[in-house]
Structures are given as structure tokens and as C-alpha cells.
DRENVORO-557241 format. One line per 10 residues: number of its first residue (from 1); for each residue z negated, x negated, y negated of C-alpha. Coordinates in steps of 0.1 Angstrom, whole numbers, plus 5000, padded with zeros to 4 digits. Last residue first. Layout:
// DRENVORO-557241
NUM	Z X Y  ...
// end
This chain:
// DRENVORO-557241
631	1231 8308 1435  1260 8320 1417  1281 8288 1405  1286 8262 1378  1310 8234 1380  1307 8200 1371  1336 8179 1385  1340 8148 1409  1351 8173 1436  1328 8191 1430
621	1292 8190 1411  1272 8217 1412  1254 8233 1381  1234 8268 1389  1239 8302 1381  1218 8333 1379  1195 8320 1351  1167 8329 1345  1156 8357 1321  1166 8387 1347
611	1137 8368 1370  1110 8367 1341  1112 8404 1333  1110 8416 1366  1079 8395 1371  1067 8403 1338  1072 8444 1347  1053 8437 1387  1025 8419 1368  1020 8447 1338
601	1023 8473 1369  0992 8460 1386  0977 8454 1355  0978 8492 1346  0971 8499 1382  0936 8479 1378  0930 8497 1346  0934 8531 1357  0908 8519 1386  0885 8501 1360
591	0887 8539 1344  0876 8554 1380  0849 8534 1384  0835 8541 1343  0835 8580 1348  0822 8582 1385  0792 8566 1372  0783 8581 1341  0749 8582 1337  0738 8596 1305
581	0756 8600 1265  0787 8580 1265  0809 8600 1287  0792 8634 1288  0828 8654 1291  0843 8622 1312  0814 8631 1337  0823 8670 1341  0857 8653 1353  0844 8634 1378
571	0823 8657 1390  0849 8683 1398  0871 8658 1416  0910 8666 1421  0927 8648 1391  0959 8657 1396  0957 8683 1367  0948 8655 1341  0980 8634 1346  0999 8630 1309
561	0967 8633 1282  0940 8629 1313  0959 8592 1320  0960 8584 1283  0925 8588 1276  0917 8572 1306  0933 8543 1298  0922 8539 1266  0884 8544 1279  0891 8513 1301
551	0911 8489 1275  0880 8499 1252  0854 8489 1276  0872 8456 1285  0869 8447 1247  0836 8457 1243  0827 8438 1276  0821 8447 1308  0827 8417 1330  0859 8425 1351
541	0862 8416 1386  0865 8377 1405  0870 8351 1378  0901 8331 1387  0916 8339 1354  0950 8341 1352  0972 8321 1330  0984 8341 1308  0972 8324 1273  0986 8342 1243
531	0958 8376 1249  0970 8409 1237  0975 8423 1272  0941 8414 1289  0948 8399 1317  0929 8415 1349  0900 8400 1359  0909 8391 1402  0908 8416 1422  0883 8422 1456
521	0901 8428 1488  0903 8386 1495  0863 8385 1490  0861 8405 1526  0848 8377 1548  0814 8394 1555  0789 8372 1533  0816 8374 1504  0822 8411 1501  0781 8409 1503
511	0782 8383 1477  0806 8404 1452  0785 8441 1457  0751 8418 1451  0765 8407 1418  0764 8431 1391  0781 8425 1356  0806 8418 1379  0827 8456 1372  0847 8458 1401
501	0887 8457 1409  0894 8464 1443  0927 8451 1458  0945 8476 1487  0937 8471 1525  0962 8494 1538  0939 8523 1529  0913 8526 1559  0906 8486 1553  0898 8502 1514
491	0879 8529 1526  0861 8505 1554  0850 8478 1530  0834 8512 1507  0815 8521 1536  0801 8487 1541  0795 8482 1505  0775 8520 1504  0754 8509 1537  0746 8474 1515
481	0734 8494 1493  0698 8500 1511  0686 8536 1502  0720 8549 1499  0737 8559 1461  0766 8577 1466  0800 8581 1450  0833 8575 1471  0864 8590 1460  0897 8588 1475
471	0937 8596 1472  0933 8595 1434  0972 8600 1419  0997 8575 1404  1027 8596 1393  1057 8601 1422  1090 8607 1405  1099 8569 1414  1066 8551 1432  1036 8551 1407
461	1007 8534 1420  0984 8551 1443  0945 8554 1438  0915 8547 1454  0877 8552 1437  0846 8541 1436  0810 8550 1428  0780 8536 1428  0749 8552 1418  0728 8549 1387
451	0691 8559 1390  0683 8596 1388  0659 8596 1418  0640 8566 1429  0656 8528 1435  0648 8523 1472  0676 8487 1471  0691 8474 1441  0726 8459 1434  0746 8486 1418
441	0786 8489 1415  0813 8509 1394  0844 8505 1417  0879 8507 1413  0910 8506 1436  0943 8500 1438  0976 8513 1464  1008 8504 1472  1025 8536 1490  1052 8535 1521
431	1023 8531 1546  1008 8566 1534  0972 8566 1535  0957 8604 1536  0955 8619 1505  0927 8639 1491  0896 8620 1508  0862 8621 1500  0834 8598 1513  0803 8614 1508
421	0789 8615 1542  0757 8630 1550  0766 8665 1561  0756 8662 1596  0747 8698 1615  0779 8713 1601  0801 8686 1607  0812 8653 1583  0844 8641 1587  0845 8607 1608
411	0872 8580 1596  0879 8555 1613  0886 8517 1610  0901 8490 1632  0924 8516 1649  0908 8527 1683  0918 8508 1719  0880 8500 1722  0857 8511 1691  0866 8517 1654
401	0841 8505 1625  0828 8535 1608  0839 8554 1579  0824 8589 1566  0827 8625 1557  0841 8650 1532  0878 8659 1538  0902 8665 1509  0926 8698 1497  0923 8710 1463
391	0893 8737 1458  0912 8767 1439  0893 8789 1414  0867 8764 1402  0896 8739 1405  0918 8755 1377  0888 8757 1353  0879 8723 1356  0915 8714 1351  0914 8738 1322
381	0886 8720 1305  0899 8687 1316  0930 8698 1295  0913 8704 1262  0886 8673 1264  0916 8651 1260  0900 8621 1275  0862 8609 1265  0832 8627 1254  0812 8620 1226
371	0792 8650 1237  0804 8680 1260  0821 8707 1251  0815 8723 1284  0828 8755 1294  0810 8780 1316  0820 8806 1290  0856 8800 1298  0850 8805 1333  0840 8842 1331
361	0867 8855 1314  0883 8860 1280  0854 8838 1263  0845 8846 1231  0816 8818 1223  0832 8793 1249  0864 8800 1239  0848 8791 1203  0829 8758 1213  0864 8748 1231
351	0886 8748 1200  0859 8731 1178  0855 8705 1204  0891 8699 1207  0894 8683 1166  0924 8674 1155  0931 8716 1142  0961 8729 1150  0944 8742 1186  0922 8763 1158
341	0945 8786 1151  0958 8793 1176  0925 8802 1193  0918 8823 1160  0953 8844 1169  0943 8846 1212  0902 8858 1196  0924 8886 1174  0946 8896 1200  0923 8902 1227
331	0901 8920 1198  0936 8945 1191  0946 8946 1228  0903 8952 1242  0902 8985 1212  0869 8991 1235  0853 9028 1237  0824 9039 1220  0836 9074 1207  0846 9058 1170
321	0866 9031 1182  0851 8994 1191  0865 8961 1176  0842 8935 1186  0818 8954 1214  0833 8936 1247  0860 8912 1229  0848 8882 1242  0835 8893 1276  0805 8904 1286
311	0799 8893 1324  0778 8910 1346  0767 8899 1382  0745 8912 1405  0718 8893 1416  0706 8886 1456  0698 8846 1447  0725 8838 1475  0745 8864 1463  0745 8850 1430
301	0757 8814 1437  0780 8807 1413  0758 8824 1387  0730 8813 1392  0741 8778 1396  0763 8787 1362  0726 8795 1350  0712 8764 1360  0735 8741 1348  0729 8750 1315
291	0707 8721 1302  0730 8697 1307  0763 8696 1323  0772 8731 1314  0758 8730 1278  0746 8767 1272  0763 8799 1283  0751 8828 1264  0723 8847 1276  0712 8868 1309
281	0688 8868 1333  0669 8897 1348  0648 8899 1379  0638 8928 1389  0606 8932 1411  0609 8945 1448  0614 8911 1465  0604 8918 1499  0582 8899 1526  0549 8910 1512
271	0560 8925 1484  0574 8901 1460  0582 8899 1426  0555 8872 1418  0566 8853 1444  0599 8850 1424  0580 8832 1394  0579 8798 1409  0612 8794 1423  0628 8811 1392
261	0605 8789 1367  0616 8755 1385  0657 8769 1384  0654 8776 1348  0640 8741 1336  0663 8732 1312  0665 8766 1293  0694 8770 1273  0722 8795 1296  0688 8814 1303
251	0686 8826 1270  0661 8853 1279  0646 8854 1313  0632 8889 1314  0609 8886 1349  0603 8927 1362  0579 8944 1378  0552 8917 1376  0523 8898 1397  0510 8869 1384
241	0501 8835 1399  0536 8820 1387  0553 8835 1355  0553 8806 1330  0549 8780 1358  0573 8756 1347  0570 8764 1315  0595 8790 1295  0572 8798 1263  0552 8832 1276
231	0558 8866 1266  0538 8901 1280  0546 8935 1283  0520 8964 1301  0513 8994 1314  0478 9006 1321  0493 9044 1316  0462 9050 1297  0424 9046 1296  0412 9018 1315
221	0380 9013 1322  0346 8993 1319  0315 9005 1334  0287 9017 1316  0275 9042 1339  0290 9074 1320  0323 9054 1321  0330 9025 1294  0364 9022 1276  0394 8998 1274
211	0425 9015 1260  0457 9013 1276  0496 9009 1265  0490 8968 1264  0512 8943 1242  0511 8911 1251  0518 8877 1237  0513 8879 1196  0490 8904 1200  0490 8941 1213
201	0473 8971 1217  0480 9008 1231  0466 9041 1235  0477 9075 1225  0518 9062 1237  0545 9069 1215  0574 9088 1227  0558 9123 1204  0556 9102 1174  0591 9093 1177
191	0597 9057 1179  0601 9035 1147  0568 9014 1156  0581 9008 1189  0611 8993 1181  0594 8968 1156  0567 8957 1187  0596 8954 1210  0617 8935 1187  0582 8914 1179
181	0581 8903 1218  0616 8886 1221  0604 8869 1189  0578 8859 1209  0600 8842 1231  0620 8831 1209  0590 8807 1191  0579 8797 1228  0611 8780 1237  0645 8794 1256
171	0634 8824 1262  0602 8842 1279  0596 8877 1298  0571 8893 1321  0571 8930 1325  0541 8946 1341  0544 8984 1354  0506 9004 1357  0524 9034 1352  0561 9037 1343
161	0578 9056 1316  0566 9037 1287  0561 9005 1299  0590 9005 1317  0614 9021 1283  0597 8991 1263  0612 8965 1283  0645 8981 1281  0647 8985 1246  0631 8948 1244
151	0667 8938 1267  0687 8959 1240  0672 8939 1212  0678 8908 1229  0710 8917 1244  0728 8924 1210  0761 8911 1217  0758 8882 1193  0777 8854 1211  0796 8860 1246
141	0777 8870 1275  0771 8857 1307  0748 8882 1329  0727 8875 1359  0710 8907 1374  0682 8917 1397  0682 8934 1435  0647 8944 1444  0658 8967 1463  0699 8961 1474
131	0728 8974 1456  0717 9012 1448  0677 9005 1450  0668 9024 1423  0651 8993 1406  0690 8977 1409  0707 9009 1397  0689 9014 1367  0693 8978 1353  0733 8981 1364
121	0736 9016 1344  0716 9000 1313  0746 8974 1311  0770 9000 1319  0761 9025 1295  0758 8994 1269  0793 8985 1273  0811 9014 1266  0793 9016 1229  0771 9040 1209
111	0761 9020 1180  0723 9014 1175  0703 9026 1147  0696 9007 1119  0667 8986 1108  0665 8967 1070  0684 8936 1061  0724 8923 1060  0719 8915 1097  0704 8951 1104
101	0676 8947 1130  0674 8975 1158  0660 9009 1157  0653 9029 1190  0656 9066 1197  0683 9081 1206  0702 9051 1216  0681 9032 1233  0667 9059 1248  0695 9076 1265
91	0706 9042 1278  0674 9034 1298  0682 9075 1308  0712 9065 1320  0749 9084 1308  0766 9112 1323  0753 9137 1304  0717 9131 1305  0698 9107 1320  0661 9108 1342
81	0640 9088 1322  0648 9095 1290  0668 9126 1297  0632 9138 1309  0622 9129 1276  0641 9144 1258  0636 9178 1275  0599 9174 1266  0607 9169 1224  0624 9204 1231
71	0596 9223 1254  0575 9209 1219  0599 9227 1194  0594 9257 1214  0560 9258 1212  0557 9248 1174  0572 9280 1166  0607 9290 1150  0623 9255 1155  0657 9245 1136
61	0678 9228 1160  0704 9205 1141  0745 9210 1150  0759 9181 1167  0778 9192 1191  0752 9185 1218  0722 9197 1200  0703 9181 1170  0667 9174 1167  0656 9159 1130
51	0626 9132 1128  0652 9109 1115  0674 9113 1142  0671 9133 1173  0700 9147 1200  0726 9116 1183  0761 9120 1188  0788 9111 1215  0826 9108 1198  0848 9121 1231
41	0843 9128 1265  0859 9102 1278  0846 9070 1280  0870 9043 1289  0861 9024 1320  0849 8983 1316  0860 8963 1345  0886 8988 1356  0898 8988 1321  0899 8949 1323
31	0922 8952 1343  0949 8971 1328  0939 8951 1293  0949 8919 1313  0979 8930 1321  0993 8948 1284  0978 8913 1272  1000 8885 1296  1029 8883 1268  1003 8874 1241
21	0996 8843 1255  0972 8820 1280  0956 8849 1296  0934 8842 1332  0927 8878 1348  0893 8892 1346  0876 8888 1379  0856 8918 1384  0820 8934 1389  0820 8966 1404
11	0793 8996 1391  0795 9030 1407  0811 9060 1393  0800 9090 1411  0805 9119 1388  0773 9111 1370  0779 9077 1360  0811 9095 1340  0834 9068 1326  0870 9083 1335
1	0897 9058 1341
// end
């Protein structure tokens, strides 16, 4: 496909398709080259370098009077602003004219790559208005692509070519951000004398194309284009109270408080009722269930926000050929071989820091690696993956008790002007199943936000072919909890009254059951397998314990080893990634379920066990004799 931006070409963002082996390349190269066109006018070369003008073929200009040298220097910067050849003018300048940090020392000049025309073609075509006005962008991009440098490039081209434009930008912490203002300072010290501006200052925050001077009646003024670039360390209010051309989020996959500085610094893009600023966000992706979950929100929901959406794959810049273009087989190859790599390796994290690093598409950059963890960190991944694209089947809502000539329990899905229920169900009940439950429980009322909450969950036991599956999920965390031990009475009413195993390090959940003539549903403490003495406790739930926390988290190690794709709850499974370092609610309910079907099936195997080790005869004595016979 021809790249000409020129021609018509207009900017499409695409799903790359999932690769799991080198059979699905030739495929995903085919579509990856409507992602990213192949450039096609061969090797582009430089029109200035090192003070030196050269034309199109690269033969240098040589100047017979100063005139004619300076209608030259004005050409370039109309393609600066305007384009030339089928490329942008932000693009045109960067590389023409800017110098970026070598990482073995000293500047060098940019390399002329696919991806950059695009980049700069998106930035263009949301201040022209193409997509929307005000229209900004939210790119995902793998490790060292250069966005920093190519971001100050941009920065530098407003200020430059725009009069009285502002551009606000921070990063991740104050130190980056600055550094996101010393790449413009070191680009522009390497310009052209004939780019650079007559006036400017700058400091460690701002740097200002204007001079202040006095009029003939001593009033102060502004001599210049009035342009200007300014950092700030990513506060909550880092942008709010000014009013900006464009907000440079830096990092944004690291910065804890990205949504706060977005609802605060949009006003100052506004227009009255418009958003005619540009906002631009882009880094690599963070820690998904920490600081990061702001930029997959962004991400998820661009439209919402009104960005476009750019994603920079793995291989985008990693083996390039010498007109620009992508080798995307021989770099898909290379990041598929180091993948294999490190899968030998006993250690999952490493494996999943690196997809996240070079991801092959957009998901795998929204990885988490999580902390300590728990399960097989590998498939939940995937599983999280697999349900991103396809939500699995359930029904959101809530129980109540069932009126005249209704069953003794129904459930009410939740409607579009009531979306209060948090019941989930994947499965209805099925009166040929046996089912078990777990549930992580609280006992205080009006606790505030980011307190525990309780959770539960249902499952099936195994039945032939049939693994145990979650049918239902309940995690909420009501005002008063006795509405949450009402609604979780109901579920397991709703689901042929199955027994609930709960942790009884908490008490409230036990005397409500109690209160309402319910303490049948609730299980007895399992028998731990190593222990001599059977007898069964009479101890209602399990007391979390080192030991009973070990027999949980083995449990779920093993189920997410031989079962993780039937596990239908994104939360859930984000949980068992930060297992062990916050709230973890879902997490520890769901293992005391996997524990509670583990004794279940320990019972039904000794029972089995205990009636082929009797015997199946018995003495009888006839006719004077002692005979044995079938029972």
C-alpha cells in the first residue's frame, strides 16, 4: 500500500491480529501493512544538514548571492509548516532539522522511519480538525521508541510556527518532566540560525519566544511571537487555571493521578463550549492494576474522551530498511524467538514484562505483571486478554424474596435506569448439578471508600467431562451489610441451596445466618488433609490461618494451571495478579470456594473408599450351619 498523505491517505487505527506462532506471520504482516503503509518512494534524504542545503536527490545547492540562498532557507520553512512531498510539515522538521540524544553520547540526527510520518500525520490532523476539533490522541507504545524527543520536536514546532500558542506538558514526576523541557532546550540550540527565533528565554519550567520591553510611555510589552512551553511535576492541578494549546502528558501509563489532572486540565482547552486544545497522551503501559489504570481507561474508552488512538507496536522502528519502511517478519520473528526463550525460563514475570515491553498488539501492553501474585500468572494473562475481546455470557442484577404464586427467590436484572445490583450470574442453576460456595465476609456498617468488601462466589462440582466452573459472583460492599447477607441468602436459596464455606475471622455474617434460620447453608471447617484425627469439626467456616491460607492459594494455583479460561470475571483475575499486596477480596472468596469443592470431593472419595472396604457379605446361620451371604 502506498504511503503518500498527500494523495489522500487518511489515518485508521486497527486491531492487530492475535499471533501465537510463526505459522500466523505472513497474516499478521498483511495487516499490519494497512496499519502501518510502506513508503514508497524510495531512500528520503536530508534538504539541510550541517549548515549545507541539498535538493531532492541529494545533490548540495551551492548559492551565487545571499538572495537566493535566503528564498531557499524560506521554502523550508513553508515545508515546515505546510509539508512537502507527501510527508507533514511537524514531520519535515523533525527530521530536517532537529538533533536528538545518541545513547552511546553526543546528538544525532533522526532516522527517517514509517512511523514517525504517521505519528506527526495524527498530531496534524487533529489541530486541523480532520477527526473532530479539538480531537487529541492516546498512544501505547512499546519501550524506547523515541516519543519524548519526538513529542519536544513537536512542542517546539507550535512555538515556533504559531503565535501566542501555550503548550503545557509534565511526566510521570517533576525530574521527567523537566527533562521533557531540556530535549526542547538541546533541540533548539542545534536549529538553523535562520529557524531560531530573535527573542526568547527560558528556565528550568518555561521557555518563552518573546522579549519584554517598554513602549515610548513606559509600558511593558511583548516583543515576539509570545509563544510559549512550559513543564510542571503531574499534580492534581498541574494544568488547571491556565489556558493552553496543547496538554503533553508524558508517561501517562505511570502517573497515579492521570484521570484528576485530565478532569482538571481539560477546561483549559476549552472554548466556551468546545475543546479546541490537543490533548496528547502517550507512554508505555505502566502497572495495569495500579498506577496504570488510567491510561487503559483512556484507552478503552477513547471515544468517550474524543482521542484517537495510536498503538506502536513491538517491532514498529526495530529492524527498519534504508527508505524507512518496517522489516515487521524479521522483528515479528525476533520478539516470537526471545518470547521462546524466555517461556523456558521458571520465572512468568520475566516472560510477561517483555510482551509487555514489545507487545504484538494492543492488549499485550495492557498486561499486568503484577506483584507476588498468585496462579500461573501466564494463563490469567491470556484469559484477561481473551475476555477483553469477548465478554462471556452473565446477567448483572439482584435477588429479592418472591411474591404470591412466584418461586421463593427471584432474580431481577438490573435496567438502564437501575444499575445497582452486583449480583453476576454465568450459569443459571441446573437441578442435575451439586453446587459450593465461598465467601470472604465484613462485619461493619458506613465504612468509607476503599475499605474491604465482601465477596462470594458459587461454583459447580465436577460431574463426568464437566470441570467445576463459577456460575456466580457477588462482590459489593452496601452501607449496612446486612443488605449484602440478604442478597447472598437469596444466591445460594436461588442455587438449590448449596453449603457456603466463610472465613469466621468475622462474625456478624455467621449471626445474621443465625438470626434468620439460615445457619444450615453455612459449611462446616473443612478437614485439613494431613491431619490423623477426622473427626469433623463442628466449628462453622474456616479461621484463616497459615495453614488454611496455604491449602487456599494451593488451590488456586492449581485451578488457574488446569481451568483458567473458565474463569469468567475480569476483576477476579486482575486480583490474583496483586494477591498479597492490597485488597483482595474476590481473590481470597473464590479460593475458600476451590477449597470447599476440594473437601466436597475428599468426603464423597472417603465415602467411596470406606464402602468397597467393607464387606459385601454377611454371616447367617442355616440350617444349624454358618454360611456367609450377599447382603
Amino acid at each position: 500500500m502506498n504511503f503518500q498523505v498527500n494523495s489522500g491517505w487518511k489515518y485508521q487505527y486497527y486491531d492487530l491480529p492475535k499471533i501465537k506462532s510463526e505459522e500466523d506471520i505472513d497474516n499478521y504482516v498483511k495487516e499490519a501493512q494497512k496499519y502501518f503503509p510502506r513508503w514508497t518512494k524510495g531512500v528520503y534524504k536530508r534538504h539541510w544538514n550541517n549548515n549545507k542545503f541539498y535538493d531532492s536527490k541529494g545533490v548540495q545547492i551551492k548559492f551565487s548571492n545571499d538572495l537566493l540562498k535566503k528564498k531557499w532557507e524560506f521554502e523550508l520553512l513553508r515545508r515546515c509548516e505546510k509539508g512537502h512531498d507527501g510527508i507533514p510539515g511537524k514531520m519535515y522538521f523533525y527530521y530536517h532539522f532537529c538533533s536528538i540524544k545518541n545513547i552511546s553520547g553526543g546528538f544525532i540526527r533522526p532516522d527517517f522511519r514509517v512511523s514517525d510520518i504517521i505519528w506527526y500525520h495524527i498530531l496534524e490532523s487533529c489541530e486541523w480538525g480532520e477527526y473532530n476539533q479539538g480531537q487529541g490522541v492516546i498512544c501505547v507504545k512499546r519501550r524506547r521508541g523515541g516519543y519524548s524527543w519526538k513529542q519536544a520536536s513537536d512542542s517546539l514546532h507550535d512555538a515556533l510556527f504559531k503565535e501566542g500558542f501555550r503548550v503545557g506538558m509534565t511526566s510521570k514526576d517533576e525530574t521527567s518532566a523537566k527533562d521533557l523541557m531540556t530535549k526542547v532546550y538541546q533541540m533548539y540550540e542545534r536549529l538553523p540560525t535562520f529557524l531560531k527565533h530573535p527573542f526568547s528565554s527560558k528556565t528550568q519550567e518555561t521557555f518563552v519566544l518573546a522579549r519584554k520591553d517598554e513602549d515610548d510611555l513606559g509600558q511593558r510589552t511583548l516583543s515576539g511571537n509570545e509563544s510559549e512551553i512550559y513543564c510542571k511535576a503531574p499534580t492534581d492541578s498541574c494544568f488547571e487555571g491556565e489556558q493552553i494549546g496543547k496538554m503533553v502528558v508524558d508517561e501517562v501509563g505511570k502517573i497515579s493521578n492521570i484521570e484528576t489532572i485530565w478532569s482538571m486540565g481539560v477546561p483549559t482547552l476549552m472554548e466556551e463550549t468546545k475543546r479546541v486544545g490537543i490533548p496528547v497522551l502517550f507512554g508505555t503501559a505502566g502497572e495495569q492494576t495500579k498506577v496504570g489504570v488510567g491510561q487503559k481507561e483512556f484507552w478503552k474508552n477513547y471515544e468517550i474522551y474524543d482521542l484517537v488512538k495510536f498503538f506502536f507496536p513491538g517491532w514498529a522502528g526495530l529492524m527498519s530498511e534504508k527508505d524507512g519502511n518496517d522489516n515487521i517478519k524479521a522483528s515479528v520473528k525476533w520478539i516470537l524467538k526471545e518470547r521462546e526463550k524466555l517461556s523456558k525460563l521458571d520465572n512468568a514475570k520475566k516472560l510477561l514484562e517483555f510482551k509487555q515491553q514489545y507487545p504484538l498488539y494492543a492488549e499485550e501492553a495492557f498486561i499486568s505483571k503484577g506483584g507476588t501474585g498468585i496462579g500461573n500468572m501466564i494463563k490469567i494473562s491470556q484469559q484477561l486478554s481473551s475476555l477483553e475481546e469477548k465478554n462471556s455470557f452473565s446477567k448483572i442484577g439482584r435477588f429479592r424474596w418472591g411474591r404470591q404464586n412466584e418461586p421463593k427467590v427471584v432474580f431481577e436484572p438490573n435496567t438502564h435506569y437501575d444499575k445497582s445490583g452486583q449480583g453476576v450470574i454465568y450459569e443459571e442453576p441446573n437441578s442435575s448439578l451439586q453446587y459450593e460456595a465461598g465467601c470472604d465476609p465484613a462485619d461493619h456498617d458506613f465504612v468509607q471508600k476503599g475499605a474491604s468488601k465482601l465477596s462470594m462466589y458459587i461454583g459447580s462440582h465436577q460431574k463426568g467431562t464437566r470441570p467445576p466452573k463459577v456460575v456466580f459472583g457477588y462482590t459489593d460492599r452496601p452501607e449496612r451489610v446486612n443488605d449484602y447477607y440478604e442478597q447472598s441468602i437469596m444466591a445460594l436459596l436461588y442455587y438449590n441451596s448449596p453449603k457456603m464455606l466463610i472465613e469466621n475471622n468475622r462474625f456478624g455474617m455467621i449471626k445474621h445466618y443465625e438470626d434468620t434460620g439460615y445457619l444450615h447453608l453455612l459449611k462446616p471447617e473443612p478437614v485439613a488433609i494431613n491431619k490423623l484425627n477426622k473427626i469433623q469439626s463442628r466449628q462453622l467456616g474456616v479461621r484463616k490461618t497459615v495453614q488454611s491460607t496455604r491449602e487456599m492459594e494451593r488451590c488456586i494455583n492449581h485451578y488457574t494451571d488446569d481451568f483458567c479460561d473458565l474463569i469468567p470475571d475480569k476483576e477476579l483475575l486482575e486480583e490474583f495478579l496483586v494477591y498479597g499486596e492490597s485488597n483482595t477480596d474476590r481473590a481470597i472468596a473464590f479460593g475458600w470456594l476451590l477449597v470447599s469443592l476440594e473437601d466436597s470431593y475428599q468426603k464423597s472419595f472417603s465415602k467411596e473408599e470406606i464402602a468397597k472396604a467393607l464387606p459385601k457379605t454377611r454371616i447367617r446361620k442355616i440350617n444349624g450351619r454358618l454360611v456367609r451371604v450377599k447382603k
